[in-house]
C-alpha positions, 0 to 999 in steps of 0.5 A: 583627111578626105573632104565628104562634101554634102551633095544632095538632101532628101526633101519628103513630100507628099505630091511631087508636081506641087513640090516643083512647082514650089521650088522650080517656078515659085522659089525660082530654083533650077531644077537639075533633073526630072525622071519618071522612071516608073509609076514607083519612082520618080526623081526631081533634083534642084538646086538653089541658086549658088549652092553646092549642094541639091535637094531631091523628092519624089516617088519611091526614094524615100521613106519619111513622112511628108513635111518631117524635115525640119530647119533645112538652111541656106546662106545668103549675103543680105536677109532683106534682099531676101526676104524682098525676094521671098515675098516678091514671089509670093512665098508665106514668110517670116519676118527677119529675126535679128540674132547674135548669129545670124538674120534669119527669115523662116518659111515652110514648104506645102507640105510643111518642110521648113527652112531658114534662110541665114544671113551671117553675121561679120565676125572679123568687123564686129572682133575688136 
């Protein structure tokens, strides 16, 4: 069997220096690449900390509208961390929401890309 490993997910936005500024100076992710290759394509790659897999927006490499993706998830070892995080950097969030799955917090890009941010739950201590 082959392993197919999800590199990099399109992110529509509508202004591309607010985007990075979103996710490379508020969220605090790396950004990977900025090309200007042309007035028609631009390409900003970042990746959140810990993740093997990127996001991407720009000019000319998507055709979706801005704001259309919905519940883009990341994964991470404490939701309250995270959310003292997320708030600490002055992010619009929400509260966690306790699951039988999972804590989640949800917040939303400028253009309205939202995301939830998981924490999982420990099955092997709650399996007995």
């Amino acid at each position: 069997m082959v392993d197919y490993r999800i590199e990099l997910v399109f992110v529509p936005v509508s202004d591309v220096d607010r985007a990075r500024a979103f996710y490379g100076d508020t969220l605090g992710w790396p950004v990977d690449h900025d090309q200007t290759v042309s007035d028609e394509l631009r390409f900003v790659q970042v990746t959140p900390p810990g993740s093997a897999c990127s996001i991407a927006f720009g000019v000319g490499i998507s055709d979706m509208a801005p704001g259309s993706l919905r519940a883009l998830q990341v994964v991470v070892s404490s939701a309250d961390e995270a959310l003292a995080d997320l708030r600490g950097r002055g992010v619009e969030c929400s509260d966690i929401a306790d699951l039988a799955w999972g804590r989640f917090i949800y917040f939303a890009d400028p253009d309205g890309n939202s995301w939830a941010v998981q924490e999982l739950p420990d099955y092997a201590a709650n399996a007995g």
